[in-house]
C-alpha positions as a printed NumPy array, in Angstrom:
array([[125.296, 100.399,  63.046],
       [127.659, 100.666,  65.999],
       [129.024,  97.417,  65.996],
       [129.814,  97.899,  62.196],
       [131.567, 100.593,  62.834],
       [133.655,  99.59 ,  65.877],
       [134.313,  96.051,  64.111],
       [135.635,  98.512,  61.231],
       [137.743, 100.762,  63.704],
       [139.108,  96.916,  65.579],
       [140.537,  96.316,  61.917],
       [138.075,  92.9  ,  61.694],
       [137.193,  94.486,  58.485],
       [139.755,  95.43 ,  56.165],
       [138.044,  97.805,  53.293],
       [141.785,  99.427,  52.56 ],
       [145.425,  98.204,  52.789],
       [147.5  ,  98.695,  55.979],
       [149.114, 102.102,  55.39 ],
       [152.398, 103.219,  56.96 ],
       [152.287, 105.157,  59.707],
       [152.967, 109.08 ,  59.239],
       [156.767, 110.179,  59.866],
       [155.821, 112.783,  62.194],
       [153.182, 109.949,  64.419],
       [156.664, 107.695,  64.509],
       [158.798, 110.29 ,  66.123],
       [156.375, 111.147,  68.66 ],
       [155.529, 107.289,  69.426],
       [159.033, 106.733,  69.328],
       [159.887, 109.436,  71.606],
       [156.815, 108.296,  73.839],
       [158.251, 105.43 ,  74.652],
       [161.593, 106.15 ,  75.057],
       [160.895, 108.713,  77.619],
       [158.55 , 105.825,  79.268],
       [161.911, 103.671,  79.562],
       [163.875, 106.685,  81.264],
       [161.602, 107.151,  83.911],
       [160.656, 103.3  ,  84.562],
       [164.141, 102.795,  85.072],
       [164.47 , 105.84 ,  87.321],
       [161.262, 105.517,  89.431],
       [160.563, 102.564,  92.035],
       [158.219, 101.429,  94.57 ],
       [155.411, 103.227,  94.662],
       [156.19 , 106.075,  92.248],
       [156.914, 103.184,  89.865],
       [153.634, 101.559,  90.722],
       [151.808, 105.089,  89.913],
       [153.458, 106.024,  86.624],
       [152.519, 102.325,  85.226],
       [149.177, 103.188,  86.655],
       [148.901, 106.332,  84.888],
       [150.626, 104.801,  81.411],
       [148.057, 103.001,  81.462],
       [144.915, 104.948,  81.835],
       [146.219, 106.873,  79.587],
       [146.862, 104.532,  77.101],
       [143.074, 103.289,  77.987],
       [141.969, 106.87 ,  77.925],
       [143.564, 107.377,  74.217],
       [142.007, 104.146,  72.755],
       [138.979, 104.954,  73.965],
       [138.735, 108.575,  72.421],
       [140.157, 107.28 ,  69.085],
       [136.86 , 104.727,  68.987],
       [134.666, 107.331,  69.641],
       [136.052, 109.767,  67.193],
       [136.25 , 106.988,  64.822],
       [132.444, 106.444,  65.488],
       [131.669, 110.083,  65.11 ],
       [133.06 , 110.595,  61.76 ],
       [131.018, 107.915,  60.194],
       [127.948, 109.411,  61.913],
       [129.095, 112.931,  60.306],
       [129.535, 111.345,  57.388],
       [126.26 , 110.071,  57.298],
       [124.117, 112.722,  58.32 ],
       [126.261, 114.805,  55.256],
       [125.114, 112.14 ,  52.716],
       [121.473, 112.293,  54.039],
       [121.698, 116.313,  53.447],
       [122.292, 115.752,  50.251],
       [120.328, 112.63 ,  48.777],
       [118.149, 113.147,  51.059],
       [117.448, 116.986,  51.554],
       [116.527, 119.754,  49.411],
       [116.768, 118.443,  46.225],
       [118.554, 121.449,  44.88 ],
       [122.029, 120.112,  46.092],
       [121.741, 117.663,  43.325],
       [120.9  , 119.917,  40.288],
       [123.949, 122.06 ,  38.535],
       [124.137, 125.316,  38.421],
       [123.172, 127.619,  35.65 ]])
């Protein structure tokens, strides 16, 4: 079921329409990357060589903690619809 669910996260299966990205997201990518520029063009040698380092760990470090929470909210998602088709089967009368 992993696989499924990492093709899913990959965007090899497409069960919704690209949506736009959230105003708020934008600015802070935006101003990510901007502030990457300044200090690439500031830094060299070296200190250049370890902020691209660290840019990209933690650009590694981000994708791989959006997988894994992708992954986890299917498995919460599953274990809540095994509660309740699977569980006590009073989650599935009404009330009185």
């Amino acid at each position: 079921m992993t696989d499924f669910i990492r093709e899913l996260y990959y965007g090899n299966l497409r069960p919704m329409s690209e949506g736009e990205i959230p105003d708020d997201l934008a600015e802070l990518v935006t101003h990510a990357g901007d502030l990457e520029e300044h200090l690439t063009d500031a830094l060299e040698g070296e200190l250049l060589n370890l902020f691209l380092d660290y840019v990209d760990t933690c650009n590694e470090a981000g994708a791989l903690d959006g997988e894994e929470s992708f992954i986890t909210g299917f498995r919460y998602g599953a274990r809540f619809m095994a509660d309740v088709f699977g569980g006590d089967e009073n989650y599935l009368r009404e009330d009185d």
